[in-house]
NUSEKE-450146 format. One record per atom (N, C-alpha, C): residue number from 0; x, y, z; residue in one letter; atom name. Coordinates in nm, 2 decimals, padded with zeros to 4 digits. Each point is the difference from the previous one (the first is absolute). Layout:
N
  pos       u       v       w  code  site
  NUM       X       Y       Z     a    CA
...
END
This chain:
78
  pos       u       v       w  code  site
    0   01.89   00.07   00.66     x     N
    0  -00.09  -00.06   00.10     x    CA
    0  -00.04  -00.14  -00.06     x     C
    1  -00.01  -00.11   00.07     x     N
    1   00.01  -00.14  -00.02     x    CA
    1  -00.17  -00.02  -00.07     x     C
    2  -00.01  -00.02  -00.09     x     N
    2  -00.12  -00.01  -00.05     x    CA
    2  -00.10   00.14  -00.12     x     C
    3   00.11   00.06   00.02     x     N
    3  -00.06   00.11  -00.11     x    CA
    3   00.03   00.01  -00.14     x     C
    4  -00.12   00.03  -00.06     x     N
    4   00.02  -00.03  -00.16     x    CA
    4   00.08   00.18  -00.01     x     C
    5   00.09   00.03  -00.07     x     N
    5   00.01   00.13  -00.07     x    CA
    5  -00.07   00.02  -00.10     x     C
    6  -00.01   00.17  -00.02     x     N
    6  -00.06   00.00  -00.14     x    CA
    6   00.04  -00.05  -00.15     x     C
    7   00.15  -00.05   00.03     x     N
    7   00.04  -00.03  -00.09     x    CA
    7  -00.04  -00.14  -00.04     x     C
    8   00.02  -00.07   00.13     x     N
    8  -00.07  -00.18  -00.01     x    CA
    8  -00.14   00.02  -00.05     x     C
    9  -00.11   00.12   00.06     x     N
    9  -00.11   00.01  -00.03     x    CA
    9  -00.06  -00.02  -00.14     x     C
   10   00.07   00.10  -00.04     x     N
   10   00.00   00.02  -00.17     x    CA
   10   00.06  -00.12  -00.08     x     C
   11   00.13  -00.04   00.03     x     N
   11   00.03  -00.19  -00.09     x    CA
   11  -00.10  -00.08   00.05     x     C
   12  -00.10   00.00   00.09     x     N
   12  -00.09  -00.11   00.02     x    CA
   12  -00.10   00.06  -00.05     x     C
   13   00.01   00.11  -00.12     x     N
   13  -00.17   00.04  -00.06     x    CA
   13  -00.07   00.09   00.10     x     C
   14   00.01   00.04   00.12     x     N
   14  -00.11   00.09   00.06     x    CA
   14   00.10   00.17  -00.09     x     C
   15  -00.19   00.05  -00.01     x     N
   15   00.00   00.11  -00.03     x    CA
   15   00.02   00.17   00.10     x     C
   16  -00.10  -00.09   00.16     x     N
   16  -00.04   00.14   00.04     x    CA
   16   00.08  -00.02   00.12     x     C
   17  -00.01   00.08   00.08     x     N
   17  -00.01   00.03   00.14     x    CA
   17  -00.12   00.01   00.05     x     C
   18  -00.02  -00.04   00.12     x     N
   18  -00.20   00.00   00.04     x    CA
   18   00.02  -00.06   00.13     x     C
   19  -00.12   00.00   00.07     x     N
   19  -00.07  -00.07   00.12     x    CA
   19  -00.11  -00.03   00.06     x     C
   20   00.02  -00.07   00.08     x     N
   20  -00.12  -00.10   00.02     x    CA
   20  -00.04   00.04   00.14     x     C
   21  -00.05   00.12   00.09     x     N
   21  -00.05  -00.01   00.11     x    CA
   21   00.12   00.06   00.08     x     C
   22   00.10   00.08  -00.07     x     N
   22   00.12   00.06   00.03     x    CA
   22   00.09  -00.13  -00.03     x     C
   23  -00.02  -00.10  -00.03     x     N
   23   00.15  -00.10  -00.07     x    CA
   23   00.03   00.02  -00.11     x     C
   24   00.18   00.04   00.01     x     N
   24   00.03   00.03  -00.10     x    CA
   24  -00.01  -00.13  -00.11     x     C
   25  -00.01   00.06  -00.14     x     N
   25   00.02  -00.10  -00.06     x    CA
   25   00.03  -00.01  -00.17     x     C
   26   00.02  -00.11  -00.03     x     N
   26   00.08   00.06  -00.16     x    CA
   26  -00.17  -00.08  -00.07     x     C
   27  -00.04   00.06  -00.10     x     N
   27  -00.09  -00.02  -00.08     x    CA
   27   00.06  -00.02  -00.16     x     C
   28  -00.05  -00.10  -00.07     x     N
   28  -00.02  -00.02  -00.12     x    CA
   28  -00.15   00.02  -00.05     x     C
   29   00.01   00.12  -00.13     x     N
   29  -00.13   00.00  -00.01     x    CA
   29  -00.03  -00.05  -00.13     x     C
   30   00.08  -00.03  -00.14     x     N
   30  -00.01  -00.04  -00.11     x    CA
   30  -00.04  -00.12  -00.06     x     C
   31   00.02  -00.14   00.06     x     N
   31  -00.06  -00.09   00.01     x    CA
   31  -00.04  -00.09   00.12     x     C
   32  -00.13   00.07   00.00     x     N
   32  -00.08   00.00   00.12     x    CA
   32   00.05   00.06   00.10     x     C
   33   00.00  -00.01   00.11     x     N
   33   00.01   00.01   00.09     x    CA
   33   00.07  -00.06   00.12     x     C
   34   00.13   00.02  -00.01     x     N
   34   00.11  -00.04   00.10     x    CA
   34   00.03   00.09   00.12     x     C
   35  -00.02  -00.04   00.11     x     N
   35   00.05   00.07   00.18     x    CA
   35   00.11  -00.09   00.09     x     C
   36   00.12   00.07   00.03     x     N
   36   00.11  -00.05   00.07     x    CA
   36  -00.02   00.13   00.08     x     C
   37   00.01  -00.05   00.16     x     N
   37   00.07   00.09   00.06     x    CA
   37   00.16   00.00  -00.01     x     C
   38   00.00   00.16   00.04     x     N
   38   00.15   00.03  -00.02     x    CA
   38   00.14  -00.06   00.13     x     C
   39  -00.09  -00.04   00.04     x     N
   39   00.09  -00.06   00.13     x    CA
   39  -00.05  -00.15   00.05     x     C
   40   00.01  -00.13  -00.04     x     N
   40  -00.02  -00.14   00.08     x    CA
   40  -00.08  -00.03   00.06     x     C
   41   00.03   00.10   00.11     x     N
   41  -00.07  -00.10   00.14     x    CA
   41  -00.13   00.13  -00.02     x     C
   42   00.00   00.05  -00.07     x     N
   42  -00.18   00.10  -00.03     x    CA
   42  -00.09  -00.14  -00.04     x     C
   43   00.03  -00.05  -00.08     x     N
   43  -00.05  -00.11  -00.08     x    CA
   43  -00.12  -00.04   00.13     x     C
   44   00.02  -00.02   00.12     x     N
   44  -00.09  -00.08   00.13     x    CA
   44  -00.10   00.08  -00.06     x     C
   45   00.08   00.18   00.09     x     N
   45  -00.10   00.06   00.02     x    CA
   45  -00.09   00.07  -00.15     x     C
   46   00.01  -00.02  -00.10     x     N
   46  -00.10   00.02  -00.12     x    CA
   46  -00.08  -00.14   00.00     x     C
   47   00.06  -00.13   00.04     x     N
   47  -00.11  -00.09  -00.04     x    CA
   47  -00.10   00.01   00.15     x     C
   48   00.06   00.07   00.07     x     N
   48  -00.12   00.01   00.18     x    CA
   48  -00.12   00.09  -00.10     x     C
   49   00.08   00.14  -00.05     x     N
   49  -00.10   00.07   00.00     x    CA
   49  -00.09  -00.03  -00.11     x     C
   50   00.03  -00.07  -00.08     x     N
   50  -00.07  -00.08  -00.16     x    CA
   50  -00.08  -00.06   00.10     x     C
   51  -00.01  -00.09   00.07     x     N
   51  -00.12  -00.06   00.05     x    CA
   51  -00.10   00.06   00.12     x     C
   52   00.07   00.12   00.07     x     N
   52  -00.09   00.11   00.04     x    CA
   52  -00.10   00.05  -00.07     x     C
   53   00.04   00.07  -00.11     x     N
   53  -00.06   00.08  -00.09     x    CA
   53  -00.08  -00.06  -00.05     x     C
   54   00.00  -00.12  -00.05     x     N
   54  -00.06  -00.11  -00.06     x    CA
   54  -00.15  -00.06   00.08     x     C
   55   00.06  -00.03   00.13     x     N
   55  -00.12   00.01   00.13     x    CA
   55  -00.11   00.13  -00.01     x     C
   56   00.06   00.11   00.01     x     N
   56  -00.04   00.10   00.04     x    CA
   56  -00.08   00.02  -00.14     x     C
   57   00.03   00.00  -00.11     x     N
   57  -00.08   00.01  -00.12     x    CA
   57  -00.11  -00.09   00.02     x     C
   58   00.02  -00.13  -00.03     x     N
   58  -00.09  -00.04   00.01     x    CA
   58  -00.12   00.01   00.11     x     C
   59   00.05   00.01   00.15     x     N
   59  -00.16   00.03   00.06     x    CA
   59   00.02   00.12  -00.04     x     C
   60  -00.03   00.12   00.01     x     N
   60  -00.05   00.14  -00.05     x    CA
   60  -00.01   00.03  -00.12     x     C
   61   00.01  -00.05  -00.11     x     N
   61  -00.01   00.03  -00.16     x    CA
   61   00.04  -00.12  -00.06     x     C
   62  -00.14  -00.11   00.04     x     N
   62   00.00  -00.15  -00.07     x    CA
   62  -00.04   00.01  -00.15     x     C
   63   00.01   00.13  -00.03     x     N
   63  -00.10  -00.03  -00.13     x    CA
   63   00.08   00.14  -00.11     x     C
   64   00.13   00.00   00.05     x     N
   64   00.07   00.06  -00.05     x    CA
   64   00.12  -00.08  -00.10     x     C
   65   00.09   00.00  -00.10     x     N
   65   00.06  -00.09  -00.04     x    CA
   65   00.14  -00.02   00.08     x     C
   66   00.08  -00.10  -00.02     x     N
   66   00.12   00.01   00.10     x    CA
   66   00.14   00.09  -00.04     x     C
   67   00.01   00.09   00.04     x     N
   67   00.13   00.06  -00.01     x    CA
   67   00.14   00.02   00.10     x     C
   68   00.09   00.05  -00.09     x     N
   68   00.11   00.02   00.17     x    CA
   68   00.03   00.17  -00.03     x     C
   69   00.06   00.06   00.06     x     N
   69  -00.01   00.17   00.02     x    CA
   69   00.14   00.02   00.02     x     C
   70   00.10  -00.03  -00.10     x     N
   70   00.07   00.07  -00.04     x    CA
   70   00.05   00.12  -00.04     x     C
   71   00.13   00.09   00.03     x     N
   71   00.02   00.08  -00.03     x    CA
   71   00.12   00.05  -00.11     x     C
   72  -00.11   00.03  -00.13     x     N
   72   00.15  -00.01  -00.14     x    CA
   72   00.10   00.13   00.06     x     C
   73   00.11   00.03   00.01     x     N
   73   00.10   00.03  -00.02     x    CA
   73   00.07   00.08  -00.13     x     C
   74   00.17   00.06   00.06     x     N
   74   00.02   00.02  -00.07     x    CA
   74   00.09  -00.10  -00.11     x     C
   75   00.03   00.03  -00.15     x     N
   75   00.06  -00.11  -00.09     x    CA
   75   00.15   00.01   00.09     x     C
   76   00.04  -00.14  -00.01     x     N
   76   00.16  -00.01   00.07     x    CA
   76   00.10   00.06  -00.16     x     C
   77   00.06   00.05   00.06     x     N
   77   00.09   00.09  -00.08     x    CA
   77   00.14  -00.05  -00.01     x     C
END
């Protein structure tokens, strides 16, 4: 499919996990810091839409909360 990382490209580019973001799939690095690719290209829009949803939505309802994103760790790519 025109724009998919494999797990194999996943793993030579350093990601560790499997995970997601709001049901996007996506490849995670968790060892130095904190790296997120989705697993397919054109996800890229739709994670940076919902990064600034969430971000909206945090802020008015829990201004006084720190900023986070709600990711889901995964399993290790094998």
């Amino acid at each position: 499919m025109l724009g998919y990382m494999t797990a194999k490209e996943a793993k030579n580019n350093g990601f560790t996990n499997h995970g997601s973001y709001f049901g996007i799939p996506c490849w995670i690095a968790t060892e130095k810091g904190f790296v997120v690719a989705t697993k397919w290209a054109p996800m890229e829009l739709l994670m940076s839409i919902c990064h600034v949803v969430e971000s909206l939505i945090a802020s008015t309802f829990y201004p006084n909360d720190e900023p986070c994103f709600r990711f889901m760790l995964g399993d290790e790519i094998k």
